[in-house]
C-alpha positions in Angstrom: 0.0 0.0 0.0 1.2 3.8 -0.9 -0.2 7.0 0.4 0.6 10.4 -1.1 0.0 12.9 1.4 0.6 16.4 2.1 1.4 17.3 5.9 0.1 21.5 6.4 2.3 22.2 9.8 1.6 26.1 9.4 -0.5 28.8 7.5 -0.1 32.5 6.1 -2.0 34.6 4.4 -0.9 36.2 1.1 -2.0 37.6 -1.6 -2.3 35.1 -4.4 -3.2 34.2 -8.1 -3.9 31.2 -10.0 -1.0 29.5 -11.2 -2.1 29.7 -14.8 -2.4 34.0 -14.2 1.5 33.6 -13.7 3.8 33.7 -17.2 7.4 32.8 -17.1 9.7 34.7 -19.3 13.6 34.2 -19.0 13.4 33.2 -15.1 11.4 36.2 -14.5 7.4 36.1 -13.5 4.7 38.4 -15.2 1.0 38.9 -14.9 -1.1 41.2 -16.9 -3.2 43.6 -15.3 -6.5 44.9 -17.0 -5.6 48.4 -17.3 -8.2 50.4 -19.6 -11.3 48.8 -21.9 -13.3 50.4 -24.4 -17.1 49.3 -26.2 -14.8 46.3 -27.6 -11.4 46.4 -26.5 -9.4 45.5 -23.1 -6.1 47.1 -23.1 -3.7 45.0 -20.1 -0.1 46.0 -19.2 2.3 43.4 -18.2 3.8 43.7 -14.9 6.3 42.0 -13.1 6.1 40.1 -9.8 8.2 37.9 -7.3 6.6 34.8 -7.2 6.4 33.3 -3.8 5.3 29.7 -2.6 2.8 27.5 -4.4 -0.2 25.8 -3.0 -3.2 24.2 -4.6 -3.5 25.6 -7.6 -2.3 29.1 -6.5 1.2 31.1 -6.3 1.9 34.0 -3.7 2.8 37.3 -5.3 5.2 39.3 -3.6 6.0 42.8 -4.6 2.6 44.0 -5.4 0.2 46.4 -4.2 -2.8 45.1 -5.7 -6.4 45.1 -4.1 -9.3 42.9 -4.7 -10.5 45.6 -7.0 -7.7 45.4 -9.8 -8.2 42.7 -12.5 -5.7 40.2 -13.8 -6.0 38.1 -17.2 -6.3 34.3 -15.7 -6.6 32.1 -18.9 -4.2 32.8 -22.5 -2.0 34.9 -20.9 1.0 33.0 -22.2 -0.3 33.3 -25.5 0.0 37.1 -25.3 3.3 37.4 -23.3 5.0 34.0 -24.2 8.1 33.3 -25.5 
């Protein structure tokens, strides 16, 4: 018999994204930030961030000053900032 398990010996609150929100360009870790829309456009800049731990689908961001108010792009960033 195996068990996989996962042992939680302390907590902290942080703010955090979804993994997926979180693009990795040349060892450095952006997220893009809804930053102006219009009747049919969204216009996002890309920012950087220190990523910090990783938990259950979601990654810590550091050096941010974001509130619950500001929007991030969750799904096909990559395909905008990528490589």
């Amino acid at each position: 018999m195996f068990v996989n398990a996962e042992i939680v010996t302390d907590t902290i609150t942080e703010q955090a994204l979804p993994e997926e929100t979180l693009v990795e360009s040349d060892n450095k870790y952006y997220v893009l930030v809804l930053d102006e829309t219009t009747n049919d456009s969204f216009y996002f800049k890309k920012v950087k961030i220190e990523k910090g731990i990783s938990a259950n689908g979601y990654s810590a961001i550091k050096n941010t000053n974001y509130t619950t108010k500001d929007t991030f792009l969750v799904r096909g960033a990559f395909s905008i900032i990528g490589d």
